[in-house]
C-alpha positions as a printed NumPy array, in Angstrom:
array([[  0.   ,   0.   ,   0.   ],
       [  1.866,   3.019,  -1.541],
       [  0.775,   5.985,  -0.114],
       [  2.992,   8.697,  -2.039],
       [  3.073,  12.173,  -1.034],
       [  1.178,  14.018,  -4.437],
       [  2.505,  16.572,  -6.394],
       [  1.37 ,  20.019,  -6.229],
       [ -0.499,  19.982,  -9.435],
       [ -1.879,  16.501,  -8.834],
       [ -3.356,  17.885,  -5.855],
       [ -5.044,  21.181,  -6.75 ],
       [ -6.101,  19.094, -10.085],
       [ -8.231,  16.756,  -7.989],
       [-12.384,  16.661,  -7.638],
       [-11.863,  17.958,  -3.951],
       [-11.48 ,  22.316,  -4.098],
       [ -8.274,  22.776,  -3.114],
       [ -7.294,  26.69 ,  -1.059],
       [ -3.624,  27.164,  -1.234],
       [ -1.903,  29.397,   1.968],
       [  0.964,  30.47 ,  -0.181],
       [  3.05 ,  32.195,   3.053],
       [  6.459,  32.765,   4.082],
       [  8.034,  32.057,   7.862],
       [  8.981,  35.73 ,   8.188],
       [  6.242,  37.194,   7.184],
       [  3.759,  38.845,  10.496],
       [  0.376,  38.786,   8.383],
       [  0.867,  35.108,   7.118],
       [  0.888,  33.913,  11.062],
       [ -2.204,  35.354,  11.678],
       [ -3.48 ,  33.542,   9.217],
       [ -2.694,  30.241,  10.782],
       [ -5.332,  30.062,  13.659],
       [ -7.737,  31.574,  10.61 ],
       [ -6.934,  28.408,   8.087],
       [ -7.846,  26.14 ,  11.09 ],
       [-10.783,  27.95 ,  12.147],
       [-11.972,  27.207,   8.02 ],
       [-11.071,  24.101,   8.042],
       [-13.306,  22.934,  11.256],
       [-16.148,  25.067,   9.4  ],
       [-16.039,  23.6  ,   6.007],
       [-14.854,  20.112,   6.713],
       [-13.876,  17.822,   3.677],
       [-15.567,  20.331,   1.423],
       [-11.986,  21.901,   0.492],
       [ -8.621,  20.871,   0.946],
       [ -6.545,  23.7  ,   2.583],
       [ -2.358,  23.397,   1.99 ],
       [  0.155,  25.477,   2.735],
       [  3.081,  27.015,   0.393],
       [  6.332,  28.516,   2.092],
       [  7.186,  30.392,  -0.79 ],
       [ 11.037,  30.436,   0.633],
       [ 10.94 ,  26.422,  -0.406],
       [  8.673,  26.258,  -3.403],
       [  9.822,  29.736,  -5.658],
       [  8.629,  27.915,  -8.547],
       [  5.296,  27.568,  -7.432],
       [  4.929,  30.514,  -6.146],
       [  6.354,  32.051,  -9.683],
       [  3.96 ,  30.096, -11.674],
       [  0.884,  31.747, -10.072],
       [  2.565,  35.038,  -9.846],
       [  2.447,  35.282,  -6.209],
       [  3.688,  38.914,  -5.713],
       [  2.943,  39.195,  -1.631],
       [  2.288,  37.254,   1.239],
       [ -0.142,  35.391,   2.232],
       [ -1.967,  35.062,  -1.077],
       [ -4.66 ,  32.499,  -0.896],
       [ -6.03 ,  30.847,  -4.013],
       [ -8.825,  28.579,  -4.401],
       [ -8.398,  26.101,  -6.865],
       [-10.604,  23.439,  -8.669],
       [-10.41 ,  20.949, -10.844],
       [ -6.442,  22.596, -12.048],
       [ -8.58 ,  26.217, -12.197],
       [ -8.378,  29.457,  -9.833],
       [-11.775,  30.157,  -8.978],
       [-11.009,  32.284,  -6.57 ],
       [ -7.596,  34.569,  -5.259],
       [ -7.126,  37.42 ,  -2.691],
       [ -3.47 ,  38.523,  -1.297],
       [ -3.658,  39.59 ,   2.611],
       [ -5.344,  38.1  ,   5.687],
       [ -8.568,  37.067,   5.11 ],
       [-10.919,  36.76 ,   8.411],
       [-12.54 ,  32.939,   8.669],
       [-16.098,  34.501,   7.767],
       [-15.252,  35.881,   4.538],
       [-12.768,  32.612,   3.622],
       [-15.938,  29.802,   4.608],
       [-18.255,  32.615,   2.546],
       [-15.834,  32.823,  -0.677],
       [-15.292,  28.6  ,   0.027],
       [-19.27 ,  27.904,  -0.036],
       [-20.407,  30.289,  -2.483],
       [-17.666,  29.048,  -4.861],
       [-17.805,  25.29 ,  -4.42 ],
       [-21.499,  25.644,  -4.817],
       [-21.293,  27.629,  -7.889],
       [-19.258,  25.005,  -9.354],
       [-20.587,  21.603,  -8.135]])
């Protein structure tokens, strides 16, 4: 039973919405997102899948969406940004912009 870690695109190319934390360690703003992500997360459940991106480790990725400040958060589905806002986001607009989305799409 292989259970391989997926690639970055093979993840945000999936069924399951996937909201991406793109971030970086030194960064003030992208900490307070933390305790917002996990706030999300208990709200929406399985709906979405929520990663993050240290943009330090992964430049590529963060080059290939042009990820200019930090945090940026995109939603992506099916390979697709549906949705992208740089800055903290508080949990009520994120589960809002997460349900209106998904349920657009689905």
């Amino acid at each position: 039973m292989s259970n391989q870690p997926k690639t970055f695109n093979e993840l945000i190319s999936g069924d399951q919405p996937v909201l991406v934390d793109f971030f970086a360690t030194w960064c003030g703003p992208c900490k307070m997102m933390q305790p917002i992500l996990e706030e999300t997360s208990k709200k929406v459940g399985d709906k979405v899948k929520i990663i993050k991106v240290d943009i330090d480790k992964n430049p590529l990725a963060a080059s290939n969406f042009q990820v200019r400040g930090v945090p940026t958060l995109i939603l992506f589905q099916k390979g697709k940004t549906i949705w992208r806002q740089s800055g903290v986001v508080p949990t009520h607009q994120l589960v809002k912009v997460i349900e209106d989305n998904i349920a657009s799409k689905a």
